[in-house]
KEGUBA-520453 format. One record per residue: x, y, z of N, C-alpha, C in turn; residue number from 1. Coordinates in steps of 0.1 Angstrom, whole numbers, plus 5000, padded with zeros to 4 digits. Example, Ala and Ser with C-alpha at 12.3 -4.5 7.8 and 13.67 -1.06 7.14 Angstrom:
// KEGUBA-520453
DOMI    nx    ny    nz   cax   cay   caz    cx    cy    cz  seq
DOMI  5132  4943  5078  5123  4955  5078  5132  4967  5078    1
DOMI  5128  4978  5071  5137  4989  5071  5129  5000  5079    2
// end
This chain:
// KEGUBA-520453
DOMI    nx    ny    nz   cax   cay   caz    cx    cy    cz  seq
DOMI  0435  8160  5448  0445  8149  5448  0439  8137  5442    1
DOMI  0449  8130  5431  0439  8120  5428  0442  8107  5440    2
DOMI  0430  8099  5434  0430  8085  5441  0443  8079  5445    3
DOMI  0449  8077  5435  0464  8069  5434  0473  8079  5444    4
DOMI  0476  8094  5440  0482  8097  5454  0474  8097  5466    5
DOMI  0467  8099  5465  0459  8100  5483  0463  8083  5480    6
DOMI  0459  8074  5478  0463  8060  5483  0481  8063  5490    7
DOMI  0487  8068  5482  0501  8067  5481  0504  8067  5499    8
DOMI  0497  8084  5494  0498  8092  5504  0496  8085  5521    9
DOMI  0485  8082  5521  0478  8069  5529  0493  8059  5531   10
DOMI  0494  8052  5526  0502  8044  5529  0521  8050  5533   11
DOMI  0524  8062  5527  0535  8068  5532  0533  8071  5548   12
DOMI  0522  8076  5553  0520  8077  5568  0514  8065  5573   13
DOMI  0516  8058  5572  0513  8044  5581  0528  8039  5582   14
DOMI  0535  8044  5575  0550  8039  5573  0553  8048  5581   15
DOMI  0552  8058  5582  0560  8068  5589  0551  8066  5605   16
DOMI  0544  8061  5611  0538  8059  5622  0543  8045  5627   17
DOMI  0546  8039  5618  0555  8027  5621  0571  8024  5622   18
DOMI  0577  8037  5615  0587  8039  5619  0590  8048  5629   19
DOMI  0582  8059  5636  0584  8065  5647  0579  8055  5658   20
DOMI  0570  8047  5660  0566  8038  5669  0580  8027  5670   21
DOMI  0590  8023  5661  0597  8018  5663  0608  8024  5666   22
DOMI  0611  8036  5662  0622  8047  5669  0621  8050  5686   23
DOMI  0607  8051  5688  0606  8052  5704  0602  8041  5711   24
DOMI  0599  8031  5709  0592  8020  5715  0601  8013  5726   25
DOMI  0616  8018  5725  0626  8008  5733  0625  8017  5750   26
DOMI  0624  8032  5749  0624  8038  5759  0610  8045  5765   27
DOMI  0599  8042  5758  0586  8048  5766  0578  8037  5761   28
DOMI  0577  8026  5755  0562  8016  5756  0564  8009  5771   29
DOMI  0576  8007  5775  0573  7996  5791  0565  8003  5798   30
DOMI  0572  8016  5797  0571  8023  5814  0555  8031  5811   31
DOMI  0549  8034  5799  0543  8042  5795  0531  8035  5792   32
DOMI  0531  8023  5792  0518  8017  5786  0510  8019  5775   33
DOMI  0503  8010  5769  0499  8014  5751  0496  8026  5749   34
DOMI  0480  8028  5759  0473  8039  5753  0480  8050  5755   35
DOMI  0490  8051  5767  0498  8064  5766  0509  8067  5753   36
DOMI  0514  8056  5752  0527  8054  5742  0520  8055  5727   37
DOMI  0508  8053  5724  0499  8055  5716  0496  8067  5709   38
DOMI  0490  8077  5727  0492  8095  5721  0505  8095  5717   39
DOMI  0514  8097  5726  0527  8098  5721  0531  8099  5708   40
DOMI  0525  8085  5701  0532  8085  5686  0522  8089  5679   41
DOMI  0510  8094  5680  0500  8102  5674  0505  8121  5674   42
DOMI  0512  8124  5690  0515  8135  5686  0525  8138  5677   43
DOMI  0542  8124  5676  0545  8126  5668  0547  8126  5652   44
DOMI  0532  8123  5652  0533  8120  5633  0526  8135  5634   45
DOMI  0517  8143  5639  0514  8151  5640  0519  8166  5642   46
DOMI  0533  8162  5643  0542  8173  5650  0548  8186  5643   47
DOMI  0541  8185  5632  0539  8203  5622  0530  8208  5631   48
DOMI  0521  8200  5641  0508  8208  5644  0510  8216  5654   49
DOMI  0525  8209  5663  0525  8212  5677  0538  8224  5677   50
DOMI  0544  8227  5664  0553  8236  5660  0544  8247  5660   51
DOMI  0534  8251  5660  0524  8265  5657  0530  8272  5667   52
DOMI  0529  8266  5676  0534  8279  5686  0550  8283  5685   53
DOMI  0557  8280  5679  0568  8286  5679  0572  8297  5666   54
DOMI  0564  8292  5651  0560  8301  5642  0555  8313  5647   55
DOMI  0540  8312  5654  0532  8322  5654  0542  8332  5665   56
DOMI  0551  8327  5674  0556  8333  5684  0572  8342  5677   57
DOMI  0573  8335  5666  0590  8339  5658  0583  8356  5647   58
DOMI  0563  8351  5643  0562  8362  5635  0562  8370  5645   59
DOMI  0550  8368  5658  0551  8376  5667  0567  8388  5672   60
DOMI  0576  8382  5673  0588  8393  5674  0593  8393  5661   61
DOMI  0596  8389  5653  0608  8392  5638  0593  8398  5626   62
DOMI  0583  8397  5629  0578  8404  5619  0573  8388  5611   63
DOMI  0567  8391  5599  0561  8382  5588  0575  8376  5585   64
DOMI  0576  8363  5579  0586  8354  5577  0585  8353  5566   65
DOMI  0582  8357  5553  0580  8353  5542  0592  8361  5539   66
DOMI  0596  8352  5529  0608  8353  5519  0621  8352  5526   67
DOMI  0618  8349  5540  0630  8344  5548  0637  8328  5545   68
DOMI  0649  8332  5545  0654  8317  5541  0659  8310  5553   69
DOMI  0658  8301  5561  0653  8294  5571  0658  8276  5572   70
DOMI  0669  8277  5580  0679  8262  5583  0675  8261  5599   71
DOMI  0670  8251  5599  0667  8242  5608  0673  8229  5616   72
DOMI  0683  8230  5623  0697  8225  5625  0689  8217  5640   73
DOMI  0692  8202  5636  0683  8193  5646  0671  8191  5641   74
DOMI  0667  8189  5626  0651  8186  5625  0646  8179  5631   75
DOMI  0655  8165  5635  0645  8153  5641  0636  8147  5628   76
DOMI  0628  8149  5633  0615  8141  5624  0610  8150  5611   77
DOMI  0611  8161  5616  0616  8176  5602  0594  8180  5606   78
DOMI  0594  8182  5616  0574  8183  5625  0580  8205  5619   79
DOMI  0594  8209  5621  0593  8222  5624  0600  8225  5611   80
DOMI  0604  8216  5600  0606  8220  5586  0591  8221  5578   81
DOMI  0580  8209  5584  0568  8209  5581  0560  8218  5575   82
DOMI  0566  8226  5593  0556  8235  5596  0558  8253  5587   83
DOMI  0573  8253  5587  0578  8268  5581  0574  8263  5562   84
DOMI  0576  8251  5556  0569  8246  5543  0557  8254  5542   85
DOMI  0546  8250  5553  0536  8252  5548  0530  8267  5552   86
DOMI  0536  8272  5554  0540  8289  5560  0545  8293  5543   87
DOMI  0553  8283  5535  0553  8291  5521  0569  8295  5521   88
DOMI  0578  8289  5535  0591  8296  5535  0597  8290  5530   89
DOMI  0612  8288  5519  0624  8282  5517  0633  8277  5533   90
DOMI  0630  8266  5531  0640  8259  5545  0643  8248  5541   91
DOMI  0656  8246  5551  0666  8234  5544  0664  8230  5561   92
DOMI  0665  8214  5567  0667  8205  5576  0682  8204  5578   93
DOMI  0687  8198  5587  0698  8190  5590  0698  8183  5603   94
DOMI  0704  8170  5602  0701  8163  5617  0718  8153  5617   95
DOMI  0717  8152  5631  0728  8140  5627  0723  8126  5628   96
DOMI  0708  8124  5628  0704  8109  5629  0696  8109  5618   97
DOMI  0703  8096  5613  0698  8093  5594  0685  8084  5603   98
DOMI  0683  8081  5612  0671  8072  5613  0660  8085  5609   99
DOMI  0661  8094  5619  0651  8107  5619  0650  8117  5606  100
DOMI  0663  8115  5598  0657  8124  5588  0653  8113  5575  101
DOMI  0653  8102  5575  0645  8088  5568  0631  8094  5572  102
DOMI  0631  8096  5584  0610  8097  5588  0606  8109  5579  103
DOMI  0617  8121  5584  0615  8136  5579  0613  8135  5563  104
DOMI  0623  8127  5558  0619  8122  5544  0606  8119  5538  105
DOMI  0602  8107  5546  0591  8103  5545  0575  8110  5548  106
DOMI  0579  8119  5557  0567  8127  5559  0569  8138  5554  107
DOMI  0576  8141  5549  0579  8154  5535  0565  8147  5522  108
DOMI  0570  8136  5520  0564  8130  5510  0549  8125  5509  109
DOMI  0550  8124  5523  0532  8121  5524  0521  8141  5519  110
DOMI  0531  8148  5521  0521  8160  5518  0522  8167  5506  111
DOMI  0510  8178  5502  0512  8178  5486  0525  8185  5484  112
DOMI  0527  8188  5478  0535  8196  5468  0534  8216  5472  113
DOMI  0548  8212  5481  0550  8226  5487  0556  8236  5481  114
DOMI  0556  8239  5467  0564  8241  5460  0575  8251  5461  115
DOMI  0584  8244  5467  0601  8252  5467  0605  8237  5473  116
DOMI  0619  8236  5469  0624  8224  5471  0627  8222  5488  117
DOMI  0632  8214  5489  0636  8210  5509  0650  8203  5506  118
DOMI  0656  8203  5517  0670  8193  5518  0673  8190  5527  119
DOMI  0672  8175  5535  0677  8174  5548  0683  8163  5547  120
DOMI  0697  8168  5549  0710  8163  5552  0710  8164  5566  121
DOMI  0725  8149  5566  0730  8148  5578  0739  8156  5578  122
DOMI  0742  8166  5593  0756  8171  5591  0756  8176  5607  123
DOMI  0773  8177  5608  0772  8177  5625  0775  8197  5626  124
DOMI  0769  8196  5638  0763  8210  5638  0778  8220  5640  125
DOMI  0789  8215  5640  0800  8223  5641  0807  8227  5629  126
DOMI  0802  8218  5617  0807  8222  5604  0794  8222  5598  127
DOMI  0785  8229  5597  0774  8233  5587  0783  8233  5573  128
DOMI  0770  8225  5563  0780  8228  5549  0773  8239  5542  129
DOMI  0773  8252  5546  0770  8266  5540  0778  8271  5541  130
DOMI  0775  8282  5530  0789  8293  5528  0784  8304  5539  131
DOMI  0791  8315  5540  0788  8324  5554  0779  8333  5548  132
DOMI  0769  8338  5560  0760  8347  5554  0750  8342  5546  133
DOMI  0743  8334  5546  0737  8323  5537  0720  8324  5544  134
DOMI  0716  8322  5560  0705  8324  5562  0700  8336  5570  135
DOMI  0687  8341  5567  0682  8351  5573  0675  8346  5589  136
DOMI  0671  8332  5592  0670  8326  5599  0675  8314  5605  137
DOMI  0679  8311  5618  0684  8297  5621  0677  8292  5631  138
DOMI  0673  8282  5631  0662  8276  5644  0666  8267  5648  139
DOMI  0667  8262  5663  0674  8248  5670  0664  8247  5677  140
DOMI  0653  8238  5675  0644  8232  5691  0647  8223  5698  141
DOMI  0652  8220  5709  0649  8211  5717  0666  8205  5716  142
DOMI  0675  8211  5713  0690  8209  5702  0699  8211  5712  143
DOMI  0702  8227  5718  0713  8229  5722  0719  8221  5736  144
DOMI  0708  8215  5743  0712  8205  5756  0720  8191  5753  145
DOMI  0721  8192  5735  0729  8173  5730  0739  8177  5726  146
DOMI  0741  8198  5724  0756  8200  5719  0768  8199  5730  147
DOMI  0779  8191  5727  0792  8195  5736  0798  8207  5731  148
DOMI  0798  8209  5725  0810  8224  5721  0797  8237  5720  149
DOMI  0788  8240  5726  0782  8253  5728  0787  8263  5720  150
DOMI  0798  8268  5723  0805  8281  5722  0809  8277  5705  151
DOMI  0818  8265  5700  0815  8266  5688  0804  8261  5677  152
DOMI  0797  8261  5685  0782  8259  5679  0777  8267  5675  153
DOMI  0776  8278  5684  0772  8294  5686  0778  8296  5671  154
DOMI  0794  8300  5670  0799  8307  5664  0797  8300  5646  155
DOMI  0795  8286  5644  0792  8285  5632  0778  8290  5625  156
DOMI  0773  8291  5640  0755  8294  5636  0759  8310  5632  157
DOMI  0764  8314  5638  0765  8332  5635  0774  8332  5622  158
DOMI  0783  8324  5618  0790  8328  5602  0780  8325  5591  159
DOMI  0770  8316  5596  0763  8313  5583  0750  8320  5583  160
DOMI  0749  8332  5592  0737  8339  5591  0742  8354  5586  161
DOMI  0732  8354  5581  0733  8371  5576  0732  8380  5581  162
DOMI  0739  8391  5581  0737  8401  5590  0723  8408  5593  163
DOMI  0725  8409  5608  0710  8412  5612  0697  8400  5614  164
DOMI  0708  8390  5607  0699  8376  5608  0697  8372  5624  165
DOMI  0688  8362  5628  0683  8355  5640  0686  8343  5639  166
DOMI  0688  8338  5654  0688  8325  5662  0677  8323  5668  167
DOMI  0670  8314  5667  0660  8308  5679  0664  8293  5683  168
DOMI  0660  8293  5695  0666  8280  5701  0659  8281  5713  169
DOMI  0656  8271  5718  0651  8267  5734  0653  8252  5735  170
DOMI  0657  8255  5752  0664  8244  5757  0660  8246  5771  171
DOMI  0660  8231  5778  0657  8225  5794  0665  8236  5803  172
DOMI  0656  8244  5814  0667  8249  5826  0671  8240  5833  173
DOMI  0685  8240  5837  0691  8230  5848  0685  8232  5861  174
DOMI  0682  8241  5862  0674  8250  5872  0659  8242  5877  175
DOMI  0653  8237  5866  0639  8229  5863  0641  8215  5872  176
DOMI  0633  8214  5881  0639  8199  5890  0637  8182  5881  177
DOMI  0625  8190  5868  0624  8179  5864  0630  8173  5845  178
DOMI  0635  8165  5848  0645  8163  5838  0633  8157  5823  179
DOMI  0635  8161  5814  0624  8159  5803  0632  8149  5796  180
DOMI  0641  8142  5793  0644  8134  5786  0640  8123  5792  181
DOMI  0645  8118  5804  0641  8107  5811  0630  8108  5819  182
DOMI  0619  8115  5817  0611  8124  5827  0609  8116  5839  183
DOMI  0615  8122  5847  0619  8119  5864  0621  8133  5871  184
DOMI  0617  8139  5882  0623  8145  5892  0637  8139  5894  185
DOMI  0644  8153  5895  0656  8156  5901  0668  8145  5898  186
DOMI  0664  8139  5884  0675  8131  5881  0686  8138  5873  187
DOMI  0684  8146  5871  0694  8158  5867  0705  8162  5876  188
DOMI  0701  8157  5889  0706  8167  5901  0719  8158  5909  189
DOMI  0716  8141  5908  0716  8133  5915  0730  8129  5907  190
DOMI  0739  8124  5917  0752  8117  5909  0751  8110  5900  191
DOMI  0754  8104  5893  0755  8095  5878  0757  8078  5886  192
DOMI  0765  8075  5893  0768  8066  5896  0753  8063  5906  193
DOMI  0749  8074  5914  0736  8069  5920  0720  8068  5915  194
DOMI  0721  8068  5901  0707  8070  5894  0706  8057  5894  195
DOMI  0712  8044  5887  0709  8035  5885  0701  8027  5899  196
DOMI  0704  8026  5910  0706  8021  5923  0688  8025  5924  197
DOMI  0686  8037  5923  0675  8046  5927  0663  8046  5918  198
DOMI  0666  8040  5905  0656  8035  5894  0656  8025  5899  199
DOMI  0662  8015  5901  0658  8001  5899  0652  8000  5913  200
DOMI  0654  8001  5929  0647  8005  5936  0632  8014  5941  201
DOMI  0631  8026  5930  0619  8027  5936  0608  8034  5922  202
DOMI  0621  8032  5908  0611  8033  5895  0611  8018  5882  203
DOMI  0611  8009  5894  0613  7993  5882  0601  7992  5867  204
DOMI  0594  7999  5866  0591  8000  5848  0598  8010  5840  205
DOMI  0612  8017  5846  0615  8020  5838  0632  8022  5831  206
DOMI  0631  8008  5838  0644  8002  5838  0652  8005  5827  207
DOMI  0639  8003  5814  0645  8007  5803  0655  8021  5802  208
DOMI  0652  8030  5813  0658  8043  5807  0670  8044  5815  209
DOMI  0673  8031  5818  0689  8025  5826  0700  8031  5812  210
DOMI  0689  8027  5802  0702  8027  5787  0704  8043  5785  211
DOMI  0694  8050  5793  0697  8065  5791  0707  8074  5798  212
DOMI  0712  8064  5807  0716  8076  5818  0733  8078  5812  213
DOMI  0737  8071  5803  0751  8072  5799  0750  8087  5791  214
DOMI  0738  8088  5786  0730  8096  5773  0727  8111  5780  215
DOMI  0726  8109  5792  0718  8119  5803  0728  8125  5807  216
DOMI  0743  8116  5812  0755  8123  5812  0763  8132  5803  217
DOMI  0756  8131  5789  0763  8139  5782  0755  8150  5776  218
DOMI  0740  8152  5787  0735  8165  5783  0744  8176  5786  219
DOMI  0741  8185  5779  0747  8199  5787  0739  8206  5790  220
DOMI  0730  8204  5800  0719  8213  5811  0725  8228  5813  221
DOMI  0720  8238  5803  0724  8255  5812  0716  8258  5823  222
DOMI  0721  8266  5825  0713  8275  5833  0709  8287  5826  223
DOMI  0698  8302  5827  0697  8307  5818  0711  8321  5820  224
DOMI  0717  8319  5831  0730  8328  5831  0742  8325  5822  225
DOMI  0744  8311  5822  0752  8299  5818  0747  8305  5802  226
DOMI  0740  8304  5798  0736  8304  5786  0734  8321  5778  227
DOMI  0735  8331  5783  0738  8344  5781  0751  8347  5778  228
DOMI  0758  8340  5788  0771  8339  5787  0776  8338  5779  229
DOMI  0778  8329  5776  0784  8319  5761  0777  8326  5745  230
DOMI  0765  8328  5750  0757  8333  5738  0763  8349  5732  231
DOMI  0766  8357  5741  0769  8372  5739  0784  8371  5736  232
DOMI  0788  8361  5737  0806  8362  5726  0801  8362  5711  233
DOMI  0792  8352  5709  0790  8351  5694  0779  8364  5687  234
DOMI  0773  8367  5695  0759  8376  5695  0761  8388  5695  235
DOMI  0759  8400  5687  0759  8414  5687  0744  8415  5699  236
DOMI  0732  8409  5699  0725  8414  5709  0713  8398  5713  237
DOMI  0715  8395  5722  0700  8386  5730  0690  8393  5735  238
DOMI  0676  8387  5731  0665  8394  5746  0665  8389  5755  239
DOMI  0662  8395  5765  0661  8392  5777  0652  8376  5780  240
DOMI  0656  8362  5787  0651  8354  5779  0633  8350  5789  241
DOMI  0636  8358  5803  0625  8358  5811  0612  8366  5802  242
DOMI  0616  8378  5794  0607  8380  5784  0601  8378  5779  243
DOMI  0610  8370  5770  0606  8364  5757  0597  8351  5762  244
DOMI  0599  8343  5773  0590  8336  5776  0579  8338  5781  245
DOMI  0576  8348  5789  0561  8352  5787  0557  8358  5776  246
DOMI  0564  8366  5765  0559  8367  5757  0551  8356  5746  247
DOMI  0561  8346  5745  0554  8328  5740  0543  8327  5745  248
DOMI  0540  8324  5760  0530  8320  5764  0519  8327  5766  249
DOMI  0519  8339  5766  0509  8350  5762  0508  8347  5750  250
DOMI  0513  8347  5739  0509  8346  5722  0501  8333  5721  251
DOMI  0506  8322  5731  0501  8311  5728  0487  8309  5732  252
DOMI  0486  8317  5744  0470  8321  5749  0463  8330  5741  253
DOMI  0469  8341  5734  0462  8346  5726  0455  8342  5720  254
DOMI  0465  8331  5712  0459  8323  5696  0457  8310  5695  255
DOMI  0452  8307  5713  0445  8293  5718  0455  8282  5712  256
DOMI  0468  8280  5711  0478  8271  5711  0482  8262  5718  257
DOMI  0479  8269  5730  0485  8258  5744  0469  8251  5752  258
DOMI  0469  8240  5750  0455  8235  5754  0455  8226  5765  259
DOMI  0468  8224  5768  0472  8206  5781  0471  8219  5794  260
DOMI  0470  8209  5802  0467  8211  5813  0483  8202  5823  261
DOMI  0492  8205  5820  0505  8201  5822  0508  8208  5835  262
DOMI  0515  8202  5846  0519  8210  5855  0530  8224  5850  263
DOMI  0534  8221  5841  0546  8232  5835  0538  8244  5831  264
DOMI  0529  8235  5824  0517  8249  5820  0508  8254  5829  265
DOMI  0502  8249  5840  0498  8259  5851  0509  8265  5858  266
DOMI  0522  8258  5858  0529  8273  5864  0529  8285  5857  267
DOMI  0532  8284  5846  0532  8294  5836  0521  8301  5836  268
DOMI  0508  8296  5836  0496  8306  5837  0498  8313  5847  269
DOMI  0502  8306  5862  0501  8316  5876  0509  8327  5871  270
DOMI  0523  8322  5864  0531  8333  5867  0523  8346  5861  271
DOMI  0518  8341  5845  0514  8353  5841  0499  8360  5846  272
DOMI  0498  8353  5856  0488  8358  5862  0493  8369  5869  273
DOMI  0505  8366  5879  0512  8372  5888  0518  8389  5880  274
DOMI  0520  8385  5870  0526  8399  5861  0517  8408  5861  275
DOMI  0505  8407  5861  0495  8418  5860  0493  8428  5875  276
DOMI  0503  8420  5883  0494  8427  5895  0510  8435  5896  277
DOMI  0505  8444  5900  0512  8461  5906  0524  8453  5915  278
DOMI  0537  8458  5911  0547  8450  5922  0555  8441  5919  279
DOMI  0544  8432  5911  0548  8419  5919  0558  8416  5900  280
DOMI  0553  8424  5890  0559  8417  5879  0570  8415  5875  281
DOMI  0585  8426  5887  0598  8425  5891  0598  8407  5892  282
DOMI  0594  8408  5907  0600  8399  5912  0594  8382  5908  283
DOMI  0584  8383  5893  0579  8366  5888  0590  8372  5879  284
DOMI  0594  8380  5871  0606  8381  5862  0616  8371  5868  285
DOMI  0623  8379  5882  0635  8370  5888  0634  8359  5886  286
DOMI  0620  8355  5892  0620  8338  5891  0625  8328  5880  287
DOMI  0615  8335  5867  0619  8331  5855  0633  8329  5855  288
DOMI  0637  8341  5854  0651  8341  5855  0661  8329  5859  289
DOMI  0651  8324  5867  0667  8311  5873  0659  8298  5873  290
DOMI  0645  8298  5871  0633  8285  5875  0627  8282  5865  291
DOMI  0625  8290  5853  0617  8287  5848  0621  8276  5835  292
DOMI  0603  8266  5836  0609  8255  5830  0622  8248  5816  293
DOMI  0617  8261  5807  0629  8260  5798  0634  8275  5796  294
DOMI  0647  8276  5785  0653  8290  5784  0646  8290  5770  295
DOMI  0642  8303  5762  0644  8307  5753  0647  8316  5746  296
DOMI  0660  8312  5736  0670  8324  5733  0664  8330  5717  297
DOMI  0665  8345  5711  0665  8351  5706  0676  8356  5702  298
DOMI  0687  8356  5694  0696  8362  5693  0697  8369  5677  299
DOMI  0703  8380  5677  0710  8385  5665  0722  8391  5661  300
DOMI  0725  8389  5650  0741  8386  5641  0743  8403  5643  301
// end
């Protein structure tokens, strides 16, 4: 690379670290304090890096991904358009926030030359502008808990995939006591009109996420029954999604991906600890089944 782009380059990601620090700074610098809010925005300029585990887990069941064509519905910041780019795959973004796909823009541009083009448009996930049959792949991360219409969400995602094509998607169990958006215990659980009363009382740094709870009301929290459901109208076939999640976190152990020491992730280690022993791997399945911390779906057309 020459001088002048690496300068460029340089200065495209200082932009883009200054625009994600100002995208989040209104709901986690109070409560979070610098050096925390600091990682934070370090992990997200870095966030192709933290996509590895969902790549290496998508070759792991569908096989090698190459020459798969690959829409990404909810880029956000475009960390998981990044990531399938530099995998060598043709993928197109879409988001409905022009702030986030400005960054995704921007951090497109800070890296070399991926060569096959990218597109990330705004578009709302109920009218994708593709013709039907169009991708071999569809991926939603962290997406389906901001949709209101599920069911026809589902069904636009399945006209524009090709037969035999895949869904991936994971999303928060309702089931999970602790809510990841506003990260709080059991505020998921608790009436709407009683959240505010109960932050300001006994969580006052984080008053700021007072402006969330209108936002919190309009998640749509499944369950993973809730979410089978709705999924097998549009879906010729789902895996089982208790599977598929140890299967992730086994892959991720495999190929040293998962390195925090998170309470979510020692549960996850016990559990798969618990599957090896004679008996018992029934009944940590069940658990999954209704507790475990997120769902993740597999589906095909």
């Amino acid at each position: 690379m020459k001088l002048e782009d690496r300068n460029r380059s340089s200065d495209s990601g200082k932009k883009v670290e200054e625009l994600i620090r100002e995208r989040w700074k209104t709901y986690n610098l109070q409560w979070m304090g610098e050096e925390r809010f600091q990682e934070f925005i370090d992990r997200k300029v870095r966030s192709e890096d933290f996509q590895a585990r969902h790549l290496s887990f998508l070759e792991s069941n569908l096989g090698h991904l190459k020459d798969k064509f690959v829409l990404d519905v909810g880029c956000g910041e475009g960390g998981l358009v990044i990531a399938l780019k530099k995998k060598g795959l043709k993928v197109l973004g879409v988001d409905l926030s022009k702030t986030a796909l400005d960054i995704a823009r921007l951090q497109l541009m800070c890296r070399e030359n991926f060569g096959n083009p990218s597109i990330l448009g705004q578009a709302e996930g109920h009218q994708l502008p593709f013709r039907d049959d169009t991708f071999d792949l569809v991926t939603s991360v962290d997406t389906l808990e901001h949709i209101p219409d599920l069911p026809g969400f589902l069904k636009e995602i399945r006209r524009i995939l090709k037969k035999g094509g895949h869904f991936y998607a994971n999303t928060p169990n309702r089931h999970w006591p602790y809510e990841t958006h506003c990260r709080m215990f059991l505020l998921h659980w608790i009436p709407l009109n009683l959240r505010p009363p109960i932050i300001k009382t006994f969580f006052p740094k984080r008053l700021k996420k007072l402006e969330k709870l209108e936002y919190l009301e309009a998640l749509n929290l499944l369950t993973p029954s809730e979410l089978d459901e709705i999924t097998y109208k549009s879906f010729s076939s789902i895996k089982e999604y208790s599977d598929v999640l140890l299967n992730r976190y086994k892959n991720d152990q495999s190929n040293k991906l998962r390195k925090d020491s998170s309470l979510k992730n020692n549960i996850i280690q016990t559990v798969l600890t618990a599957t090896i022993i004679p008996g018992v791997s029934s009944f940590t399945k069940g658990l999954l089944n209704r507790f475990a911390p997120e769902i993740i779906l597999i589906a095909q057309k």
